[in-house]
PLY file of the C-alpha trace (Angstrom):
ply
format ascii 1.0
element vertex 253
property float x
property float y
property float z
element edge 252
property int vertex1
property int vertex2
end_header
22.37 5.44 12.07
19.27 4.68 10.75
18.69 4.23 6.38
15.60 6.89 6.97
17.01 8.81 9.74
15.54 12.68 9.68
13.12 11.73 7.30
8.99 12.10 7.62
6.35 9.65 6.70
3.18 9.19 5.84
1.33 5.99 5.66
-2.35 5.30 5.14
-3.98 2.17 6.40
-1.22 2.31 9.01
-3.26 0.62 11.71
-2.89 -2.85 11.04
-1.18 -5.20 8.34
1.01 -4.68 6.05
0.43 -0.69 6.55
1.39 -1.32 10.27
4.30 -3.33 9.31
5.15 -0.68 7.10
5.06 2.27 9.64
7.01 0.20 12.40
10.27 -0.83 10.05
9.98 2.95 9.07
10.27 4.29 12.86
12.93 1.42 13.90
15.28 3.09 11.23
14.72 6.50 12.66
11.45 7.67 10.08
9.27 9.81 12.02
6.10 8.31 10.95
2.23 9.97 10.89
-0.01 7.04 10.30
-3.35 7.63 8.78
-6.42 5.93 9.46
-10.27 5.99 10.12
-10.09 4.16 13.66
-7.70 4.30 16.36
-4.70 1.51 16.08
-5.62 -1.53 17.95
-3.14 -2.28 19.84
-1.62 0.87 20.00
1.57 1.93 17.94
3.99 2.29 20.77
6.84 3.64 19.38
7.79 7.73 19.98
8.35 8.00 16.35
5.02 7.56 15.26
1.78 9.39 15.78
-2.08 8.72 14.70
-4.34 11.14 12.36
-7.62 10.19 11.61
-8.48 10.47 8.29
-10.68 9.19 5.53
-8.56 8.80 2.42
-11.65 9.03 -0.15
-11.93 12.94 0.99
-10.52 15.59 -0.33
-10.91 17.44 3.03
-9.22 15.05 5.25
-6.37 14.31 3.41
-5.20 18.28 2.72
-5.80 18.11 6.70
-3.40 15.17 7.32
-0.33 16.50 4.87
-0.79 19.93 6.94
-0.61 18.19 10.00
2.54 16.45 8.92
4.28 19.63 7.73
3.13 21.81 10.52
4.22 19.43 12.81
7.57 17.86 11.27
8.54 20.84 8.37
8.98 18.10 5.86
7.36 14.83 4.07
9.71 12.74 2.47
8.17 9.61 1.85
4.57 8.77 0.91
2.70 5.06 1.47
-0.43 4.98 0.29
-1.88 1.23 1.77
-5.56 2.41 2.36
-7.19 -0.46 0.82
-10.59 -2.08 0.62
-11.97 -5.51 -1.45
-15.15 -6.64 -1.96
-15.72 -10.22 -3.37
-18.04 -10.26 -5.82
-18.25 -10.52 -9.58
-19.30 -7.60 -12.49
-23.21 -8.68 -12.37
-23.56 -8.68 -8.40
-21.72 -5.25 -7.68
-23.79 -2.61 -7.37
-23.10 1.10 -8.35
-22.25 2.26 -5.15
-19.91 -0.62 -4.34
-17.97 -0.01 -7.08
-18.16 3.54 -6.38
-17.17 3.75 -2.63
-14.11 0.80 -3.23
-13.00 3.31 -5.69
-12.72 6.20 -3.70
-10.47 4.44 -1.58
-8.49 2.12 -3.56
-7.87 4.63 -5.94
-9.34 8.25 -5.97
-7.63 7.93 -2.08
-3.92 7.47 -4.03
-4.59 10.25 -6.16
-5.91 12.41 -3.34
-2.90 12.00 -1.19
-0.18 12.16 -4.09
-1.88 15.20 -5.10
-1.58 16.61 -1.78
1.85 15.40 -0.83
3.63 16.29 -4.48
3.81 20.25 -3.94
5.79 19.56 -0.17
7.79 17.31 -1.72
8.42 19.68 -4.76
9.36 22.55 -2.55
12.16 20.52 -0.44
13.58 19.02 -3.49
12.26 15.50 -3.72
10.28 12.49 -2.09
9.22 9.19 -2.39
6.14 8.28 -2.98
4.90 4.02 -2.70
1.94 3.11 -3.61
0.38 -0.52 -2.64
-1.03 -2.24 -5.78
-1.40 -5.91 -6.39
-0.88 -8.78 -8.85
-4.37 -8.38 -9.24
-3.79 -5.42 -11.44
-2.33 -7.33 -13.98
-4.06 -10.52 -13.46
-7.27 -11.51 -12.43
-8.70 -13.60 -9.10
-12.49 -14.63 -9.69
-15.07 -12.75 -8.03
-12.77 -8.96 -7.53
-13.40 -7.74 -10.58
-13.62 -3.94 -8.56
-10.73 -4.64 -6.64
-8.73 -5.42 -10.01
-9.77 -2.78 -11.69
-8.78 -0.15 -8.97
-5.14 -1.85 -8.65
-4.99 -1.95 -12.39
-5.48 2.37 -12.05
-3.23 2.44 -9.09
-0.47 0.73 -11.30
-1.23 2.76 -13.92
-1.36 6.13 -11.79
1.98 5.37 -10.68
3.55 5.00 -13.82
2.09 8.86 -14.91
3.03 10.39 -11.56
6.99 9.27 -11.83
7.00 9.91 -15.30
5.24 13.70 -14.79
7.47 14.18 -11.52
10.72 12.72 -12.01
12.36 16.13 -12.81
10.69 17.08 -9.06
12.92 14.96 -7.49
9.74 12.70 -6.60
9.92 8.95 -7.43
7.05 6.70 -7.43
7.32 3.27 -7.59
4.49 0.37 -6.56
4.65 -3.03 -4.89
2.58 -5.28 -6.37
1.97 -8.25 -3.20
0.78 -11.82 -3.49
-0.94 -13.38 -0.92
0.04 -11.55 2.72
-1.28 -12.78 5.98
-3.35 -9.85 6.77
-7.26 -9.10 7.60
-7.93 -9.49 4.05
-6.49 -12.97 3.96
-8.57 -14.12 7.03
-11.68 -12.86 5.53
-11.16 -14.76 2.62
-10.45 -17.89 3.97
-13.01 -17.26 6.52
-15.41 -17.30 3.67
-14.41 -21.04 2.66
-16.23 -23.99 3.80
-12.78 -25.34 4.90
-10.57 -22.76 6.21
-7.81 -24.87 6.96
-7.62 -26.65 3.28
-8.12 -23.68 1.61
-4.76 -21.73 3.32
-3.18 -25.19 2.00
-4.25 -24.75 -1.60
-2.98 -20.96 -1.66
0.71 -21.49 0.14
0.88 -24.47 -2.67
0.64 -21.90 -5.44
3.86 -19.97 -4.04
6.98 -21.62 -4.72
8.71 -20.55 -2.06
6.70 -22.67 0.26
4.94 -20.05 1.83
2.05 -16.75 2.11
4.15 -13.06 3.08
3.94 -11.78 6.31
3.59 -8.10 6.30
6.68 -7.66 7.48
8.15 -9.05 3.80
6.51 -6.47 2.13
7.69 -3.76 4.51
11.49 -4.72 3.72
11.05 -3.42 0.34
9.18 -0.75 1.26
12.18 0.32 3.22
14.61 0.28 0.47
11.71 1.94 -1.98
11.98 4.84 0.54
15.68 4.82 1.47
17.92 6.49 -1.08
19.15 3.50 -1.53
16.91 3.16 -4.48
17.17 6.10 -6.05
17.28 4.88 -9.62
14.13 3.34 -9.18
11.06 4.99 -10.18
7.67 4.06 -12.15
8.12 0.39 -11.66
5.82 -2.31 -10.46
7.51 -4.33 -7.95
5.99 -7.80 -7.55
6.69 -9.41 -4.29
4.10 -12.61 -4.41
6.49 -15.49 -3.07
6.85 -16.93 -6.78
2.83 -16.57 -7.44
2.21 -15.26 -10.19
6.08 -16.72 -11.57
4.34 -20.09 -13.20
2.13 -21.72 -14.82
-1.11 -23.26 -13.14
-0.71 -26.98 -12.04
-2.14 -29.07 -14.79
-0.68 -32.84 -13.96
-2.25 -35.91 -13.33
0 1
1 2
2 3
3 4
4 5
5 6
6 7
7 8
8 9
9 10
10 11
11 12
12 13
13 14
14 15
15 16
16 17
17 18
18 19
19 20
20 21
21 22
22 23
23 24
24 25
25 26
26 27
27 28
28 29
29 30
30 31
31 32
32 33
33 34
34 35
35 36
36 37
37 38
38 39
39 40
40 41
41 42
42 43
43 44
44 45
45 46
46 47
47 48
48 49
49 50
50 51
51 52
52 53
53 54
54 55
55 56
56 57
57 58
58 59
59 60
60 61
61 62
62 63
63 64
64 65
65 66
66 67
67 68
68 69
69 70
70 71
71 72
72 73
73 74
74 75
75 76
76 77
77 78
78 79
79 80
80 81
81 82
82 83
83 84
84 85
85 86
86 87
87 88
88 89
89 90
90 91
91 92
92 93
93 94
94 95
95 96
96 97
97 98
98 99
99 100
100 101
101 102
102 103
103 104
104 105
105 106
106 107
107 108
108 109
109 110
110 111
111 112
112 113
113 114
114 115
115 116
116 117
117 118
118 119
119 120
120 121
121 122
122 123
123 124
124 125
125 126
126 127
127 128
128 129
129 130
130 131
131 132
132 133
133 134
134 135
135 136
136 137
137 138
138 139
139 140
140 141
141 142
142 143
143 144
144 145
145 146
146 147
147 148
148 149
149 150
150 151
151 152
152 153
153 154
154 155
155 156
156 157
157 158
158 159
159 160
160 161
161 162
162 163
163 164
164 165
165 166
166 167
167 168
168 169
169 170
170 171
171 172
172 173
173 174
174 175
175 176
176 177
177 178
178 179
179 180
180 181
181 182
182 183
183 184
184 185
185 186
186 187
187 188
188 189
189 190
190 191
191 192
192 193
193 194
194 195
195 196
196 197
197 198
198 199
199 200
200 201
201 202
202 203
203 204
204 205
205 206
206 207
207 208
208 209
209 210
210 211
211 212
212 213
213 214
214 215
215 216
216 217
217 218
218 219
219 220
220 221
221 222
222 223
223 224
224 225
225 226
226 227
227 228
228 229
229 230
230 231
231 232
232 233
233 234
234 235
235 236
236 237
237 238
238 239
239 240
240 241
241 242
242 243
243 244
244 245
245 246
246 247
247 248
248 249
249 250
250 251
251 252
C-alpha cells in the first residue's frame, strides 16, 4: 500500500529538480502523476504512473487545458504542486519592466492560475491538497533577487488566503519554503562565480547540518504535505533550508 495510493497529481516544473523529485516519490507511493511543463522531460520520466502535458503556467489557456486533461483522463485531482519557477539575478535598478513582468507570471500569477483552476475539482470531490513551492527568500532577502523575493513573498502570502478562504472546501494549502537545493538554479549560480568550487564551500558552511538539499529532501515533505497524514496542516510555511536561515551570520575573528 502506497500513502497516496488512488490519488491524482499535478505538478508543474515536473521535468527536472526538485519538481521531478517531487513527481517520482509521488508515483513510487502509487500517485498517478500529470507533470506539467514547457519542454519534454530530459531524460524521460519512466515510470507508468506518470504522464507529460505541455503547458505554460503564466497562461490562463494552458493551464484550464492541463486540469481538464487531468480530470478527463483520471476523474479526480487530489493534490496540487505548483514548482514552476524562474530567477533572475539582478538588483531593483537593473530589472527592467518586462523582467519583472514575465518572472511574475510564472512565479506567481502561474500559482494563482493553477489553484484557481484546480480549487472547483477539488471542491466538487470533497477536498485536496494543494503545495505550493516558495522560498526563504520570501521572508528574507539574498542580494541581487529582489524579483524573485518579491514573487515568493506573494506566493507565501497567496497561500496563507487560499487555506484560510478554502479550508471549509476540504482544500488545504500549505508551502515549503527551501534553502539552498542542488538543482539547475544552484548550478547557474555558482556557475556565475569566479570560483565555482569555493563558492559551493561558502554556501554548505552556512547550513548547519553540514550540507545543500538534494531534491529528493524536499520531496519527503512534500509527500507527507499531500498524504493525509497531514491533515491538520494547512496555511503554513514550511522551511526546509538545512538550518539556513536558523542563525545568526558568522561574525568571529
Amino acid at each position: 500500500m502506497g500513502r497516496l495510493d488512488d490519488k491524482t497529481a499535478i505538478v508543474t516544473g515536473g521535468t527536472r529538480g526538485i519538481g521531478r523529485a517531487i513527481a517520482e516519490r509521488f508515483a513510487l507511493e502509487g500517485a498517478r502523476v500529470v507533470v506539467a511543463a514547457r519542454d519534454e522531460p530530459d531524460p524521460p520520466l519512466n515510470h507508468a504512473n506518470i504522464i507529460s502535458h505541455s503547458a505554460d503556467v503564466s497562461k490562463g489557456s494552458d493551464v484550464a487545458a492541463l486540469v481538464d486533461f487531468t480530470i478527463n483522463r483520471f476523474g479526480r485531482l487530489d493534490i496540487l504542486v505548483n514548482n514552476a519557477g524562474v530567477e533572475i539575478e539582478k538588483g531593483i535598478e537593473d530589472t527592467s519592466e518586462e523582467e519583472w513582468d514575465w518572472l511574475m507570471s510564472i512565479n506567481l500569477k502561474g500559482v494563482f492560475l493553477c489553484c484557481k483552476s484546480a480549487i472547483p475539482p477539488m471542491r466538487r470531490q470533497g477536498g485536496g491538497a494543494i503545495i505550493n513551492i516558495g522560498s526563504y527568500d520570501g521572508f528574507q532577502a539574498d542580494p541581487g533577487l529582489v524579483a524573485y523575493c518579491a514573487s515568493k513573498g506573494g506566493v507565501h502570502a497567496l497561500s496563507r488566503a487560499i487555506a484560510v478562504d478554502h479550508g471549509k472546501d476540504g482544500i488545504r494549502c500549505n508551502v515549503i519554503c527551501p534553502g539552498w537545493i542542488k538543482t539547475a538554479m544552484m548550478k547557474a549560480y555558482l556557475d556565475s562565480q569566479s570560483d565555482a568550487e569555493n563558492a559551493e564551500s561558502l554556501l554548505i558552511a552556512q547550513h548547519p547540518i553540514g550540507r545543500v538539499g538534494q531534491p529528493t529532501d524536499i520531496a519527503n515533505l512534500a509527500l507527507w504535505l499531500a498524504s493525509d497524514e497531514s491533515s491538520f496542516a494547512t496555511g503554513q510555511l514550511f522551511v526546509h533550508d538545512g538550518g539556513l536561515t536558523a542563525h545568526a551570520p558568522y561574525v568571529g575573528g
